[in-house]
C-alpha positions, 0 to 999 in steps of 0.5 A: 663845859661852860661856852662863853656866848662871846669875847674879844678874840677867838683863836682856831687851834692850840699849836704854837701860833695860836697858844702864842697868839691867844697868851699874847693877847690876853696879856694884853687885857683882852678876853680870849678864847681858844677852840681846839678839836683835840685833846693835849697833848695831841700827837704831832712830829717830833721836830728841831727847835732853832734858838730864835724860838726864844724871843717868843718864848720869853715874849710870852713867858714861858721860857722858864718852863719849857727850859724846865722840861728837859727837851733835849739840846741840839749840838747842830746840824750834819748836812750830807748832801749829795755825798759831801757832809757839812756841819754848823752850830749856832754858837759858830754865829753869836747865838747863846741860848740852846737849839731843842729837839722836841716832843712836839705833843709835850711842847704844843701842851706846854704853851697851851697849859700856859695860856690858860695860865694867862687868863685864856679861856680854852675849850677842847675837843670842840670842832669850828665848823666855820665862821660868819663874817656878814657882820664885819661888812660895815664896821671892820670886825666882827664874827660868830664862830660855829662849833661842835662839841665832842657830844655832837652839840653846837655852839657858836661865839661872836666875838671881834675878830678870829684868828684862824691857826687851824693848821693844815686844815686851814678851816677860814682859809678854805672857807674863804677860797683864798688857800692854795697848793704850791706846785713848786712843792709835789711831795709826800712828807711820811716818818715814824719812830724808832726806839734804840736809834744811834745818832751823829753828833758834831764829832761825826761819830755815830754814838749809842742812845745811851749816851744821849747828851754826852755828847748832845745829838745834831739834827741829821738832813741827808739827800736821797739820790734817786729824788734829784735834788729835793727828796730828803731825809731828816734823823732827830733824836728826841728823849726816848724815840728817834723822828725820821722822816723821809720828804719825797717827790710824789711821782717817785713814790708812784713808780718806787712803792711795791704793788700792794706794800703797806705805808709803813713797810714802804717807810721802813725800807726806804730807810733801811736804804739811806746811807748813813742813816741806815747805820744809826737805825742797824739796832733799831725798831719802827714802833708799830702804829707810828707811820703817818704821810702827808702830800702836797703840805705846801701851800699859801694864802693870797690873804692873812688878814680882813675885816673880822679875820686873821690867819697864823700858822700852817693855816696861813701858809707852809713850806717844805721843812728843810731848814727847821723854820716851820715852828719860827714861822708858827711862833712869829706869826702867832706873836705878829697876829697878836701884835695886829689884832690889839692893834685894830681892836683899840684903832679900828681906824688902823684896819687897812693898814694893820691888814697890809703890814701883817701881811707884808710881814708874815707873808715876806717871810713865808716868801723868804723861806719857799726861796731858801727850800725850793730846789733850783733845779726845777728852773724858773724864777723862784726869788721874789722881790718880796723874798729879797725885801724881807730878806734885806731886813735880816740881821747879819748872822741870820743871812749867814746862817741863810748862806750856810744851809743854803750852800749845804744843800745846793740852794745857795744861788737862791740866797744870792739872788735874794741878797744881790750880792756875793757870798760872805766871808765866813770862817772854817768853822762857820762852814765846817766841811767834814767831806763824806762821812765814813760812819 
């Protein structure tokens, strides 16, 4: 493996944020690196795909092969919260292009394969170590980028600035002590997959993996109801496996998992135990080895940008999932720091003010979102003026698609209180109550 002694850009981590932000920039004329510790396709959970994904898609020009691949569309969402089920679909709101479940692994590969398409040189199995910032003190920019080679050799790059989209491990952000666990936030993320799992789709009825696609499957969110209100569970139907995954608060998982029970075998009895989805997984089996959990996911930064340094991604920041906007976030945050970084590097004298708006931007909707998914039952002051400024920025269709999952799952004083004003006036079918679901 040949290490270029220096470059323009190095992007930190091939997910979405930084394929995207490493594609962006070199279609820009810039030469990047990407330094990824693992291997595509790297395992990664199997998630919902919102259309707004497509701007960036198209921004980058991958759309074409993304759509090529096969990721299975989604018909919508059934919400059953508390009992009472809801369902939406975007094309109730104006959107054409089609919702995806993905593969997560397949869809990371895509991007990352496209970006080396685009000039990008990308170096794998390679583990940044961290990063020297000392020479961006007087001038603005400037970094040498420390790593290890999967043979136990080190190099290092210097390049302009970094951009550190290294996901939860967040190597600049904890580097640079700026990174922080979101209390309002105490969960344990933990899901497998199935193989023969059923799935819902917007007709309510339950249908048989075989007919995946006729109809197409939704995105099925339900509550767990001795997790108050912000334990839930998430069922999404992918090509040959089912995602599921439960969202737990981490005092509940202390009392409730059995003295001395496995991880998987905790999982797979939760499961079997939610209504609802216990009836799609009546024929299914948890394919061995494929249980991993995560606790205390969520986080921020106080900072996104400085002399020498951007963040994007999971490595800038990460909220509870509810509502699918993680890999939105990881897409617009890895196009903004694409857009910031060409803009400092041809206008140093724009520095401070590019690190400012970034930060605005990227961390107003981080803001936006921790409003939407945090449950108000834990009181306090949870929308920020920050959250109600970005949010103001939306247009029309995204605040009622806001509105309509926030009033799914109890959060729709969030929304209001962002907003300041009353609820929209939306259609039946925008709303699409279907009471409890008799499966």
């Amino acid at each position: 493996m040949s290490i270029p002694k220096s470059a323009d850009v190095v992007v930190v981590g091939s997910g979405p944020a930084g394929s995207i932000a490493a594609t962006r920039l070199a279609q820009l004329g810039h030469d990047v690196v990407i330094v990824e510790k693992e291997k595509h396709p790297r395992p990664r959970v199997g998630e919902s795909l919102i259309p707004d994904a497509w701007k960036y898609l198209d921004l980058v020009g991958v759309s074409e092969k993304i759509d090529a691949d096969g990721f299975i569309e989604k018909a919508g969402a059934i919400i059953s919260w508390n009992a009472e089920a809801r369902a939406h679909t975007f094309g109730d709101f104006g959107y054409v292009k089609p919702a995806l479940h993905i593969e997560r692994d397949r869809f990371d590969q895509i991007l990352f394969e496209h970006a080396k398409s685009q000039g990008v040189t990308a170096l794998e199995e390679t583990t940044v170590t961290g990063v020297d910032l000392s020479a961006a003190g007087e001038s603005g920019e400037g970094a040498t980028v420390l790593m290890t080679l999967n043979d136990g050799t080190h190099a290092k790059i210097e390049c302009r600035y970094v951009v550190d989209c290294s996901g939860q491990s967040a190597i600049l952000g904890r580097q640079l002590g700026i990174r922080s666990t979101d209390d309002g936030f105490r969960y344990l993320g933990i899901w497998g997959y199935w193989k023969d799992a059923k799935y819902l789709s917007l007709d309510t009825k339950v249908h048989e993996p075989s007919e995946l696609g006729d109809p197409y499957p939704v995105t099925f969110i339900t509550s767990l109801d001795e997790a108050g209100d912000g334990g839930w569970s998430w069922h999404i139907m992918l090509r040959d496996e089912t995602s599921i995954g439960l969202v737990l608060p981490i005092e509940l998982v202390k009392t409730a998992r059995e003295n001395g029970e496995s991880w998987a075998s905790y999982y797979e009895r939760r499961c079997r135990n939610v209504p609802v989805l216990s009836k799609l997984l009546e024929e299914a089996t948890l394919r061995p080895g494929s249980v991993t959990s995560i606790r205390d996911y969520s986080n921020q930064s106080e900072k996104l940008a400085g002399p020498g340094w951007f963040l994007a991604g999971d490595a800038a920041g990460f909220v509870d999932p509810i509502f699918s906007v993680g890999v939105i976030l990881a897409l617009f945050g890895g196009a903004s720091a694409a857009w910031a970084v060409d803009r400092v590097l041809t206008r140093p004298d724009l520095a401070d003010r590019v690190f400012t708006m970034y930060t605005s931007q990227l961390g107003g909707r981080f803001e936006v979102a921790r409003s939407l998914a945090l449950p108000r039952y834990k009181g306090g002051d949870h929308v920020t003026d920050v959250a109600r400024q970005m949010v103001g920025l939306e247009r029309k269709a995204m605040k009622e698609i806001m509105y309509v999952v926030s009033e799914f799952t109890t959060r729709s004083e969030n929304w209001m209180e962002m907003m300041g004003e009353e609820a929209p006036d939306l259609s039946d079918e925008q709303m699409r109550m279907i009471g409890k679901l008799e499966v």
